[in-house]
N, C-alpha and C positions, 0 to 999 in steps of 0.2 A: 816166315821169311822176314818178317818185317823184326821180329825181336831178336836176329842174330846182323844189327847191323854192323859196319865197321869203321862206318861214320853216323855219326848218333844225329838227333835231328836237328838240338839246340835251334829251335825256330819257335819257340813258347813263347813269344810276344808278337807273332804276327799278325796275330788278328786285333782289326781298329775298324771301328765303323760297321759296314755293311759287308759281312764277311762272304757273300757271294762275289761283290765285284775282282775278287782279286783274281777268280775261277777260268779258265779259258779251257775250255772241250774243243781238238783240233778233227775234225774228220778228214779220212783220207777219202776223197770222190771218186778218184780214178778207181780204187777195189773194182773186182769182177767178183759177183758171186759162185756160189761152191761149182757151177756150171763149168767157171770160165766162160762164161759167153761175153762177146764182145758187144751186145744191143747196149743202147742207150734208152733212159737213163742208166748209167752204169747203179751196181747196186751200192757202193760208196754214195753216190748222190743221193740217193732213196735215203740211206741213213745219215746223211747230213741231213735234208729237211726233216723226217724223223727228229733229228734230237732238235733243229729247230722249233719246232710244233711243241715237243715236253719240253723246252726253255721258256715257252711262252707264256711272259708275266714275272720269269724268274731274271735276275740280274745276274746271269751266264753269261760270257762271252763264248758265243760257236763261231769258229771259225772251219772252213775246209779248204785243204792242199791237195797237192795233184799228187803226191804218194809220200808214203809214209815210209817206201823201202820193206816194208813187212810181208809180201807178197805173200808167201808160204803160210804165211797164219790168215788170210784173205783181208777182210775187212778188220777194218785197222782204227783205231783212232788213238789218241791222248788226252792226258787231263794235265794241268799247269795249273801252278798259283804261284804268286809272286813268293821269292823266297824260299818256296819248299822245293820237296821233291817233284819230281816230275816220273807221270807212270804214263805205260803204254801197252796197251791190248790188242789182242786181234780174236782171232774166230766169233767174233762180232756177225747179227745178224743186220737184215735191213730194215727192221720192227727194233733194234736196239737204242732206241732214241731213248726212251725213258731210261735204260739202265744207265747212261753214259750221265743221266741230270741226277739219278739218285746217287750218282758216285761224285759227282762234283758238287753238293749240296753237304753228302756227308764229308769230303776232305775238306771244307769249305770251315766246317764247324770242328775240324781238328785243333788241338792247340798244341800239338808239338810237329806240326810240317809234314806230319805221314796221315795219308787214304788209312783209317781203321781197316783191320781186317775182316770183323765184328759187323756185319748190318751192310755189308758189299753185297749187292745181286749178283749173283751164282756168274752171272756169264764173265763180271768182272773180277774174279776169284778165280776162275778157271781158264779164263782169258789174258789175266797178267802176262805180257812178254819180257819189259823192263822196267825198272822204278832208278831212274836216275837223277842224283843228288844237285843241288845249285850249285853254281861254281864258286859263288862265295864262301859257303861251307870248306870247300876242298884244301887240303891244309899239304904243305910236304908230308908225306908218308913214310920217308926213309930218313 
């Protein structure tokens, strides 16, 4: 997916510094798990402290939102960095805290703006919903 793009990534100088700060993991809390049950903590919450807990120590930003609109794919989050692309997943578990920090660690140490496809934990490779582009990039197309 990543090699048939149609906007390329020209973002090869955006790393300066400490290439985690630029990283933000968005979790969606509100998710229900595979159950649909309505109990709280909803299982979105679960895997937002989840990926809190595997951020701990790391210069990630987690943040969680009340939905991500991804219902159908259940648990949900995103990954941002300044600049690049922006990708988003679901069929995410409530144990999914660590994949969501090994996927922002490796996009983090990208030099062309794109999540490798190469060294992604399975759930985030399987879990891909969208990978959309920075508006800065976005050029007339026609």
């Amino acid at each position: 997916m990543e090699r048939d793009s149609s906007f390329p990534a020209e973002t090869a100088d955006v790393l300066s510094g400490d290439a985690l700060t630029g990283v933000t993991v968005i979790v969606c809390a509100s998710c229900r798990d595979e159950t649909g049950s309505d109990a709280h903590p909803r299982a979105g919450e679960l895997l937002a402290d989840d990926t809190r807990r595997a951020a701990s120590g790391e210069d990630i930003r987690i943040r969680s939102v009340e939905c991500l609109g991804n219902c159908k794919r259940r648990l949900s989050a995103a990954i941002l960095r300044d600049g690049c692309w922006s990708y988003v997943f679901g069929d995410l578990s409530a144990t999914s805290g660590a994949d969501l920090v090994a996927g922002a660690k490796l996009f983090a140490t990208s030099t062309d703006g794109l999540m490798p496809w190469r060294g992604r934990p399975d759930s985030l490779k399987r879990g891909l919903v969208a990978r959309i582009p920075p508006l800065d990039m976005l050029k007339d197309q026609i």
